[in-house]
N, CA, C, O and CB atoms as a CASP TS submission, in Angstrom:
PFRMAT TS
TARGET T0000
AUTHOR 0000-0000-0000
METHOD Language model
MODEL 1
PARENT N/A
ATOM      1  N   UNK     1       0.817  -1.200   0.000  1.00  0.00           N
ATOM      2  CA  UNK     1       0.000   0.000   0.000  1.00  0.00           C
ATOM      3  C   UNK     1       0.854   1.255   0.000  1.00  0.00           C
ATOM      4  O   UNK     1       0.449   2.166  -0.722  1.00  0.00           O
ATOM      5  CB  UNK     1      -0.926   0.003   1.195  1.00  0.00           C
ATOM      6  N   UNK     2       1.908   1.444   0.651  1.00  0.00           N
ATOM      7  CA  UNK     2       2.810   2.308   0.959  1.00  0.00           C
ATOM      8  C   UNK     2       2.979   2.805  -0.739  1.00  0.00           C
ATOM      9  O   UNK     2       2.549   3.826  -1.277  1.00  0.00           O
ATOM     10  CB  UNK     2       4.177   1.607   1.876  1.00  0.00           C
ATOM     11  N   UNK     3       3.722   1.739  -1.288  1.00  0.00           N
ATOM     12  CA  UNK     3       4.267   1.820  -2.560  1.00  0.00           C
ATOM     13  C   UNK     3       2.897   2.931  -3.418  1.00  0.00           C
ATOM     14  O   UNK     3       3.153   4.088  -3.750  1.00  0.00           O
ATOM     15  CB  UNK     3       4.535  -0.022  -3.237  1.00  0.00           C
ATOM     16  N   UNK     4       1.719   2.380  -3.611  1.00  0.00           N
ATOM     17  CA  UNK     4       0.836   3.139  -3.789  1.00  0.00           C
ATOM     18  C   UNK     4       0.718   4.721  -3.427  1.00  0.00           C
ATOM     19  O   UNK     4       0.722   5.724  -4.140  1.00  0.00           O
ATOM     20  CB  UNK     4       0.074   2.517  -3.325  1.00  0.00           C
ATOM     21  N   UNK     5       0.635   4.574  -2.350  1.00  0.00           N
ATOM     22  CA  UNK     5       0.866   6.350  -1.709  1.00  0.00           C
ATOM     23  C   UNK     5       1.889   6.706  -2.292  1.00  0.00           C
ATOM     24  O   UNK     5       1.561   7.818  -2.707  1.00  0.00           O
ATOM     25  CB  UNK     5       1.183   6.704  -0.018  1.00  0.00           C
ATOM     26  N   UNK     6       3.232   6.476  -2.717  1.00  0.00           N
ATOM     27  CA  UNK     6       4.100   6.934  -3.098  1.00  0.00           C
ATOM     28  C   UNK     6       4.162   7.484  -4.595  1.00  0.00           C
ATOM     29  O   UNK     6       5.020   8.217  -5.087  1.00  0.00           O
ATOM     30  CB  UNK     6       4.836   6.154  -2.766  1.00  0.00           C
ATOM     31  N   UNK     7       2.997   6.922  -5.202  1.00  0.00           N
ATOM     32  CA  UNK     7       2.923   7.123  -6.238  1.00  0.00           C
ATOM     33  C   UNK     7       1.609   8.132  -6.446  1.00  0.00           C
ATOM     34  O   UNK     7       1.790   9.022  -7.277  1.00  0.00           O
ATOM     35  CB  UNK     7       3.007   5.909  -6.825  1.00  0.00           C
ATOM     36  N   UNK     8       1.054   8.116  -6.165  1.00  0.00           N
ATOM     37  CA  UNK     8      -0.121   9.630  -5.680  1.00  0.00           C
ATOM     38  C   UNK     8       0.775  10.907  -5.126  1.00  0.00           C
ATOM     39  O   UNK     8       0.520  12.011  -5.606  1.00  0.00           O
ATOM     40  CB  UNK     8      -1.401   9.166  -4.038  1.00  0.00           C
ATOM     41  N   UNK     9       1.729  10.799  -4.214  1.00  0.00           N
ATOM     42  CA  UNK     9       2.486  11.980  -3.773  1.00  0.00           C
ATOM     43  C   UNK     9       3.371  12.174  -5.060  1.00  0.00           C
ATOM     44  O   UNK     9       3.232  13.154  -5.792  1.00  0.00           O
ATOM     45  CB  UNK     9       3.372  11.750  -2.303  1.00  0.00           C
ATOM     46  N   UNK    10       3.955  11.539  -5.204  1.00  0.00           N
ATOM     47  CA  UNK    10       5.007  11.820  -6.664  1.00  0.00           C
ATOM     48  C   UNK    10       4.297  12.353  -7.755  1.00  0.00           C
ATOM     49  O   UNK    10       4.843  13.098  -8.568  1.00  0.00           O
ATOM     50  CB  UNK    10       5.714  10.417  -7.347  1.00  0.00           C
ATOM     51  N   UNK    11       2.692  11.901  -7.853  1.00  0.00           N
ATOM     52  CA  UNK    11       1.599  12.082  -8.853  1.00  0.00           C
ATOM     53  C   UNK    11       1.584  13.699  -8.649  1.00  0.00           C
ATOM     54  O   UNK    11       1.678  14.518  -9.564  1.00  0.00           O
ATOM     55  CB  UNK    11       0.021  11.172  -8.503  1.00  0.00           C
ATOM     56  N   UNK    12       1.454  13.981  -7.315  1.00  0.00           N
ATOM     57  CA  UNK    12       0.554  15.236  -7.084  1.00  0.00           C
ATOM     58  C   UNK    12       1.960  16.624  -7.304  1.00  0.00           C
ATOM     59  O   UNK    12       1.911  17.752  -7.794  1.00  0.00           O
ATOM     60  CB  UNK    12      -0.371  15.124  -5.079  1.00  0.00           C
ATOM     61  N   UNK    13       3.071  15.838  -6.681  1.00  0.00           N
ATOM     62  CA  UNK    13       3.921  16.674  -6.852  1.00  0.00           C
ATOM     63  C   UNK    13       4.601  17.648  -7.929  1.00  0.00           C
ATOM     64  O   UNK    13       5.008  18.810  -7.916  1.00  0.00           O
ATOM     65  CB  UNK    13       4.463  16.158  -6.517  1.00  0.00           C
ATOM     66  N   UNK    14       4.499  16.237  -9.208  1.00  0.00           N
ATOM     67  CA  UNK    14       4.088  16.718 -10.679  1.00  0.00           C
ATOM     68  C   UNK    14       3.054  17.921 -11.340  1.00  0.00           C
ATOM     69  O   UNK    14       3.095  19.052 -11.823  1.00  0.00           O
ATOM     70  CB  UNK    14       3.568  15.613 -11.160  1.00  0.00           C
ATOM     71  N   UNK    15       2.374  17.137 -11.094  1.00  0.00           N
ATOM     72  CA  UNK    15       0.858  17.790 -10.840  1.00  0.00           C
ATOM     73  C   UNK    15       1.268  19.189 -10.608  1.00  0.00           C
ATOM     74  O   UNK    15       0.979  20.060 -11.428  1.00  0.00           O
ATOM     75  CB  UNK    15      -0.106  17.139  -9.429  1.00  0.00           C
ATOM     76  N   UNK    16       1.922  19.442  -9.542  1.00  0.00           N
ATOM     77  CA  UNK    16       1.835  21.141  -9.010  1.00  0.00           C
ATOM     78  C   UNK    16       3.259  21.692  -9.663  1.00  0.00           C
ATOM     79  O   UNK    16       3.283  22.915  -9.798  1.00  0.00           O
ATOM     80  CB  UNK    16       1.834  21.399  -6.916  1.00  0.00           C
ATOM     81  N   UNK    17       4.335  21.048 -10.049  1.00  0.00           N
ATOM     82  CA  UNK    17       4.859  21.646 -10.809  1.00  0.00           C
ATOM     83  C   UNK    17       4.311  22.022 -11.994  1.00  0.00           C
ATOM     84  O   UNK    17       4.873  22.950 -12.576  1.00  0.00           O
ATOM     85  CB  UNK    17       5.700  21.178 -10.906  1.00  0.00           C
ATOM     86  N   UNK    18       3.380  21.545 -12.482  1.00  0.00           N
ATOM     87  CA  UNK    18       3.261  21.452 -13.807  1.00  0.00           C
ATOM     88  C   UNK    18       1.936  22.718 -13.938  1.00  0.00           C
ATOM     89  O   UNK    18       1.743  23.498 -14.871  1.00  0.00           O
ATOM     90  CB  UNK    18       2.926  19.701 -14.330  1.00  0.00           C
ATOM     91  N   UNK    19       1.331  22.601 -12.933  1.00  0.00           N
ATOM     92  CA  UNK    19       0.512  24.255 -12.834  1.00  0.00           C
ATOM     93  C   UNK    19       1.197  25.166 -12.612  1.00  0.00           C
ATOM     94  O   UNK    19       0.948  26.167 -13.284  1.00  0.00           O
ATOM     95  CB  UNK    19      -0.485  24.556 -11.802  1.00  0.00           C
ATOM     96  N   UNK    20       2.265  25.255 -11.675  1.00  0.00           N
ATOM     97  CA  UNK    20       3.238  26.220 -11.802  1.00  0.00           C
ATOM     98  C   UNK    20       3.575  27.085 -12.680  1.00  0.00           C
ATOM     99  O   UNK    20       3.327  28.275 -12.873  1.00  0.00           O
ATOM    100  CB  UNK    20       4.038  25.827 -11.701  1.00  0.00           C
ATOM    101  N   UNK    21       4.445  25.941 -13.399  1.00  0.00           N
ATOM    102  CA  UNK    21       4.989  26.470 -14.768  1.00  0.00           C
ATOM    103  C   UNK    21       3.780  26.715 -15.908  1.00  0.00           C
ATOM    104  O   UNK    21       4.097  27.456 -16.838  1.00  0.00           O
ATOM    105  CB  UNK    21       6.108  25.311 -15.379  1.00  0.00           C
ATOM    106  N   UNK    22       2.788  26.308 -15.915  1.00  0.00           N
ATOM    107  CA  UNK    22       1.801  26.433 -16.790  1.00  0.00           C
ATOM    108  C   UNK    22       1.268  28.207 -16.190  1.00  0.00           C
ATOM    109  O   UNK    22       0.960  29.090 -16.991  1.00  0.00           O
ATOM    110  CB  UNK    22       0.581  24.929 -16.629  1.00  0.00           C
ATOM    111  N   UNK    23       1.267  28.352 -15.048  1.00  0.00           N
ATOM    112  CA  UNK    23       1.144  29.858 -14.588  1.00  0.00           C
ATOM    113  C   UNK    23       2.042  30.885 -15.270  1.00  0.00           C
ATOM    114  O   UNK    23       1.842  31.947 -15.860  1.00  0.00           O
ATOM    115  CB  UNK    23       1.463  29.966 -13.097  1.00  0.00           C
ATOM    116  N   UNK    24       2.948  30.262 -15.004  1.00  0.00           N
ATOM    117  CA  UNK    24       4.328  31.460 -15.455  1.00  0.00           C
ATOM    118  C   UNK    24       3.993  32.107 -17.068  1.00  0.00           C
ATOM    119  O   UNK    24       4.025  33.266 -17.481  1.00  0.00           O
ATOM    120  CB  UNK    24       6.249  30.405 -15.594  1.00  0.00           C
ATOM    121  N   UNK    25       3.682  30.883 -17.710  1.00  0.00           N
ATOM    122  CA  UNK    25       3.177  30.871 -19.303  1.00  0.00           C
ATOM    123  C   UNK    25       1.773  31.848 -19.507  1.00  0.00           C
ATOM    124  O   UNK    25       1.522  32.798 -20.249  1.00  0.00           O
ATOM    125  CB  UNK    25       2.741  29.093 -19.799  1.00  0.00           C
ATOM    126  N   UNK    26       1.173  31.283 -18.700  1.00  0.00           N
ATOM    127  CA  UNK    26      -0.506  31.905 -18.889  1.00  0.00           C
ATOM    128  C   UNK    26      -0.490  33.332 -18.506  1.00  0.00           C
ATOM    129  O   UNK    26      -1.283  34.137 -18.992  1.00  0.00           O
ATOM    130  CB  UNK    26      -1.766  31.113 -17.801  1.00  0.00           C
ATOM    131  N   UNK    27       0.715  33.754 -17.342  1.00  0.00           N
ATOM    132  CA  UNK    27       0.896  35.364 -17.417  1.00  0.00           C
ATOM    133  C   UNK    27       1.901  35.924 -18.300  1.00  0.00           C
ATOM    134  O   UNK    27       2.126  37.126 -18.442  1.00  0.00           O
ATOM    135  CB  UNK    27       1.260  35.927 -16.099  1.00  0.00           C
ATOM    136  N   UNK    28       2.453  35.023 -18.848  1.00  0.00           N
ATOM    137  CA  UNK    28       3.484  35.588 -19.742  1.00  0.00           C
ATOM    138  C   UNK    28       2.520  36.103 -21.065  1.00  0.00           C
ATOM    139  O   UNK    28       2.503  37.278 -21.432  1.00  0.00           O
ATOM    140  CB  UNK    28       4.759  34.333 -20.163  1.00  0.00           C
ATOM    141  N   UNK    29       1.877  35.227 -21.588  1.00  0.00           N
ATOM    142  CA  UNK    29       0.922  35.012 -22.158  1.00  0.00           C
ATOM    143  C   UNK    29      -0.496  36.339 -22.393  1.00  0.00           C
ATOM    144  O   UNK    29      -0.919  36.845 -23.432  1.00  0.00           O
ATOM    145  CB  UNK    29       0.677  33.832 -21.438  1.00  0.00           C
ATOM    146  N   UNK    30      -0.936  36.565 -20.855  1.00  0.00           N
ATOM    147  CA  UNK    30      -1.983  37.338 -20.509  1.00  0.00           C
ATOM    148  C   UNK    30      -1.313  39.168 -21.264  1.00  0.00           C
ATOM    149  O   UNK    30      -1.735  39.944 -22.121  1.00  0.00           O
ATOM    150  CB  UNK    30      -2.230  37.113 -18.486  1.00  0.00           C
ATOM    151  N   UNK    31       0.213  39.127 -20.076  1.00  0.00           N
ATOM    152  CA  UNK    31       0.847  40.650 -20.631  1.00  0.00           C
ATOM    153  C   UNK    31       1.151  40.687 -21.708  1.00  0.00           C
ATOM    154  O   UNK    31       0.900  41.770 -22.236  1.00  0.00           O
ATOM    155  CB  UNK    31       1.985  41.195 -20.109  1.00  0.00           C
ATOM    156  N   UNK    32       1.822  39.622 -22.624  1.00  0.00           N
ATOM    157  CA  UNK    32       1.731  40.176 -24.211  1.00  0.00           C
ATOM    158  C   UNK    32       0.116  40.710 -25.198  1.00  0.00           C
ATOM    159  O   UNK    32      -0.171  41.549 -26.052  1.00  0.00           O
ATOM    160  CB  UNK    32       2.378  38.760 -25.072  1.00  0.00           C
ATOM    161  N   UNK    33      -0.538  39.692 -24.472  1.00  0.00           N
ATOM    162  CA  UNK    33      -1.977  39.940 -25.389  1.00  0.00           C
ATOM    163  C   UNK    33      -2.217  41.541 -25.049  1.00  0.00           C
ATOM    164  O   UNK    33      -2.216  42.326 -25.997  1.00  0.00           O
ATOM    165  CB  UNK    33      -3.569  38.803 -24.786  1.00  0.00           C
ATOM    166  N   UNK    34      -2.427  42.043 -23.667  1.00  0.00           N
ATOM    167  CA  UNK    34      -2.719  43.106 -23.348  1.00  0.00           C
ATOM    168  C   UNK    34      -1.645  44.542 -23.960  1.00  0.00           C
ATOM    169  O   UNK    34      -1.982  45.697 -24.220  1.00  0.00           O
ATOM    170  CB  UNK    34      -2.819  42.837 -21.927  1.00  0.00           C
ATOM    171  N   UNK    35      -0.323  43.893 -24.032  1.00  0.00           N
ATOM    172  CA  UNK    35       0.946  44.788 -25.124  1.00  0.00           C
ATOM    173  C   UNK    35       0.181  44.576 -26.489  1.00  0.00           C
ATOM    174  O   UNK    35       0.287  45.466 -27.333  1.00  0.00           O
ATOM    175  CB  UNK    35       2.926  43.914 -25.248  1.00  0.00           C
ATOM    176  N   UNK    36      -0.022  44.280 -26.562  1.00  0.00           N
ATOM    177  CA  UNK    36      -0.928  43.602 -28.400  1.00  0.00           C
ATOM    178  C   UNK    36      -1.867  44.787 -28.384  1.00  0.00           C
ATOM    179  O   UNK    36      -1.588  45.826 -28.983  1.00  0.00           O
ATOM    180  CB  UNK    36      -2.199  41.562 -28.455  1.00  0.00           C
ATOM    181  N   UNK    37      -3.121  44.600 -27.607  1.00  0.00           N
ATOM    182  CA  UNK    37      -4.695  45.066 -27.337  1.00  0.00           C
ATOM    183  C   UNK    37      -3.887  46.840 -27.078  1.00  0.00           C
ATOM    184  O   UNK    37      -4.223  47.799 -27.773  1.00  0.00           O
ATOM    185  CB  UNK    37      -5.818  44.006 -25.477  1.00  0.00           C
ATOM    186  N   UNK    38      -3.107  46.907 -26.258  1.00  0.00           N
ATOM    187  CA  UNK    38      -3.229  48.255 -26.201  1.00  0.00           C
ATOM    188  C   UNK    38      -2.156  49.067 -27.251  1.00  0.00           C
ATOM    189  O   UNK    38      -2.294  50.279 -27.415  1.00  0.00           O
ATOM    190  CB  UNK    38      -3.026  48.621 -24.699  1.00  0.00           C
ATOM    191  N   UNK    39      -1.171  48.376 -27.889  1.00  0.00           N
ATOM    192  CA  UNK    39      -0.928  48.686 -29.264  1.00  0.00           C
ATOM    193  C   UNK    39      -1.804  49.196 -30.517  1.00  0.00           C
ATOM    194  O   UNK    39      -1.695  49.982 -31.457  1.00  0.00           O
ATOM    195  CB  UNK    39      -0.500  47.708 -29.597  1.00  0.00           C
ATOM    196  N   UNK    40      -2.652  48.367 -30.025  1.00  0.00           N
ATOM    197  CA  UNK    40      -3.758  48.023 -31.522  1.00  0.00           C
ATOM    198  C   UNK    40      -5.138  49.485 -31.143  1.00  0.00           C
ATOM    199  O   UNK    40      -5.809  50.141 -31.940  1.00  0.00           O
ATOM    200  CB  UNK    40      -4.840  45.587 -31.358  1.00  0.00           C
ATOM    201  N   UNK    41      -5.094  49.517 -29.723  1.00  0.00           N
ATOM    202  CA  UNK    41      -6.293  50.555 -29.986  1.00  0.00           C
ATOM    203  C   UNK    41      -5.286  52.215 -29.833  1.00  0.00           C
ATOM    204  O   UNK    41      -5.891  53.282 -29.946  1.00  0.00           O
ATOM    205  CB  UNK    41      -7.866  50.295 -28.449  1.00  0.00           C
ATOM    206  N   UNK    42      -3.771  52.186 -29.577  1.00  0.00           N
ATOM    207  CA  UNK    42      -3.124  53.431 -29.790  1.00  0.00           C
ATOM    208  C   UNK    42      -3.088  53.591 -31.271  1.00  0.00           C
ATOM    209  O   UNK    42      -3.435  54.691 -31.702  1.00  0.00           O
ATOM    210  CB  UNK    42      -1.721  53.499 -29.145  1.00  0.00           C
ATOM    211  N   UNK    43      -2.755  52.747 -32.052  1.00  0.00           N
ATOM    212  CA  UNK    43      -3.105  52.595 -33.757  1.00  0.00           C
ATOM    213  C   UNK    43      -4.293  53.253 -34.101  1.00  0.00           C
ATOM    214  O   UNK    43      -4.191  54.216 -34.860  1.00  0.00           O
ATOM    215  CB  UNK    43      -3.347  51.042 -34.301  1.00  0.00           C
ATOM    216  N   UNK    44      -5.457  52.907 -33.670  1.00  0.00           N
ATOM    217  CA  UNK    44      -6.569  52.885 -34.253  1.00  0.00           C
ATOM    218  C   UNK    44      -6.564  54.225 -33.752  1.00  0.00           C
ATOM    219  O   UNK    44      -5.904  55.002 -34.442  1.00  0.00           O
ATOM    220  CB  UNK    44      -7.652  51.825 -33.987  1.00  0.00           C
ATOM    221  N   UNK    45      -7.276  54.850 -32.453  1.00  0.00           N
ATOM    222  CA  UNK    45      -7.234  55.852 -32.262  1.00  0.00           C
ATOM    223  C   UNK    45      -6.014  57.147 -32.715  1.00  0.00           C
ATOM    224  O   UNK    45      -6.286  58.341 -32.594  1.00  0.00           O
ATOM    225  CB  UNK    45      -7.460  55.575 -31.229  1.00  0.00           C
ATOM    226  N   UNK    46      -4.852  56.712 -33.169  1.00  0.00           N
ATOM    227  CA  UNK    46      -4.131  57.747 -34.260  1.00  0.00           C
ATOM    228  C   UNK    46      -4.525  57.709 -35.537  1.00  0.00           C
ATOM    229  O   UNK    46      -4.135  58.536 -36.361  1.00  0.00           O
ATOM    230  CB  UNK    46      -2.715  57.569 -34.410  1.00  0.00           C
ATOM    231  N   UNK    47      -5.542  56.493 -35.880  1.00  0.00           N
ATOM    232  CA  UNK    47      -5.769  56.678 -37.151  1.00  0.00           C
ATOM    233  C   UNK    47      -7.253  57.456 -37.333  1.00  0.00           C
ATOM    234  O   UNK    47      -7.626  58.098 -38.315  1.00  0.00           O
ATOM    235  CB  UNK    47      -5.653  55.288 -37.831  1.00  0.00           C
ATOM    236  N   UNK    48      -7.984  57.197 -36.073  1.00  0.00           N
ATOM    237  CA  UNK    48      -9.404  58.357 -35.897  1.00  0.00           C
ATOM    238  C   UNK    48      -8.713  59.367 -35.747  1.00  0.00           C
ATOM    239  O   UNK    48      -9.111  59.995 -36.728  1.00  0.00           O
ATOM    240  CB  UNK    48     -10.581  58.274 -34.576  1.00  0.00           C
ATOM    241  N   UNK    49      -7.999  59.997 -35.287  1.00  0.00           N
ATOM    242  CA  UNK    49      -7.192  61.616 -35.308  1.00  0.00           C
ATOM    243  C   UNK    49      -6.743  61.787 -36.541  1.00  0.00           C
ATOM    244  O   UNK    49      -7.167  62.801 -37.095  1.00  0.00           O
ATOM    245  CB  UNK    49      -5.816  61.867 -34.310  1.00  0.00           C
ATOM    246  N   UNK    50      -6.030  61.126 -37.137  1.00  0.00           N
ATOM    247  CA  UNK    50      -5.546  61.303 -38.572  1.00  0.00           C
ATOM    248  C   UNK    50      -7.232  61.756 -40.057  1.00  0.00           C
ATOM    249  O   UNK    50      -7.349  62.434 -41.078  1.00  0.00           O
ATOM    250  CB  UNK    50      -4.586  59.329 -38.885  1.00  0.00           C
ATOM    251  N   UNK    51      -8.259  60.701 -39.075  1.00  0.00           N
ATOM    252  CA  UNK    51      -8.906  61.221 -40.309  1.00  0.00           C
ATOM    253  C   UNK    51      -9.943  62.210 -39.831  1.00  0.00           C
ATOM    254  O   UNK    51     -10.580  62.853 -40.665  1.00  0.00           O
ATOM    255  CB  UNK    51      -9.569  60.056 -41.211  1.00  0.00           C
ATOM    256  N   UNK    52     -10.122  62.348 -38.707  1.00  0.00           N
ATOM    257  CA  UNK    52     -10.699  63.941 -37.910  1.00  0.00           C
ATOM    258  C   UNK    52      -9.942  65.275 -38.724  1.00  0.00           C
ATOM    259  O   UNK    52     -10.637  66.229 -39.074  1.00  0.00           O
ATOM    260  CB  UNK    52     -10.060  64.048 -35.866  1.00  0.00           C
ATOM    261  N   UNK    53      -8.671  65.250 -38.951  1.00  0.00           N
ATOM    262  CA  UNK    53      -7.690  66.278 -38.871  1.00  0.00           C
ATOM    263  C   UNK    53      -8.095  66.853 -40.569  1.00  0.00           C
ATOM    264  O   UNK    53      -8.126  68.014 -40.976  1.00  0.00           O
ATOM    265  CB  UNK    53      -5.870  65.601 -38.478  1.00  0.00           C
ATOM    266  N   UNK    54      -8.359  65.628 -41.286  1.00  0.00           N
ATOM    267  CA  UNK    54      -8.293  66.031 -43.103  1.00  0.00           C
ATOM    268  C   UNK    54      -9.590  66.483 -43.253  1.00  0.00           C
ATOM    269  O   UNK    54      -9.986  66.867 -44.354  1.00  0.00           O
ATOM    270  CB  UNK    54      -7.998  64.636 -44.375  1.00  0.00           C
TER
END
């Protein structure tokens, strides 16, 4: 049985590395999209000024 438990703790231990690092990604992830999104509406809104101006 022991042997068993040992393999659920080793299971779980995985397990939480592996959300870990899946975190690190998913915010790495989150701040580029938002560098993207707020790129894209400084664009747009210079391009509503650009055609306000003509």
């Amino acid at each position: 049985m022991s042997h068993t438990c040992k393999n659920y703790e080793e299971i779980e231990r995985e397990l939480m590395k592996g959300y870990l690092e899946m975190s690190e990604i998913n915010l790495e992830e989150a701040e580029n999209s938002q560098t993207a999104c707020n790129e894209s509406l400084r664009v747009c809104e210079q391009n509503l000024t650009e055609c306000e101006e003509e």
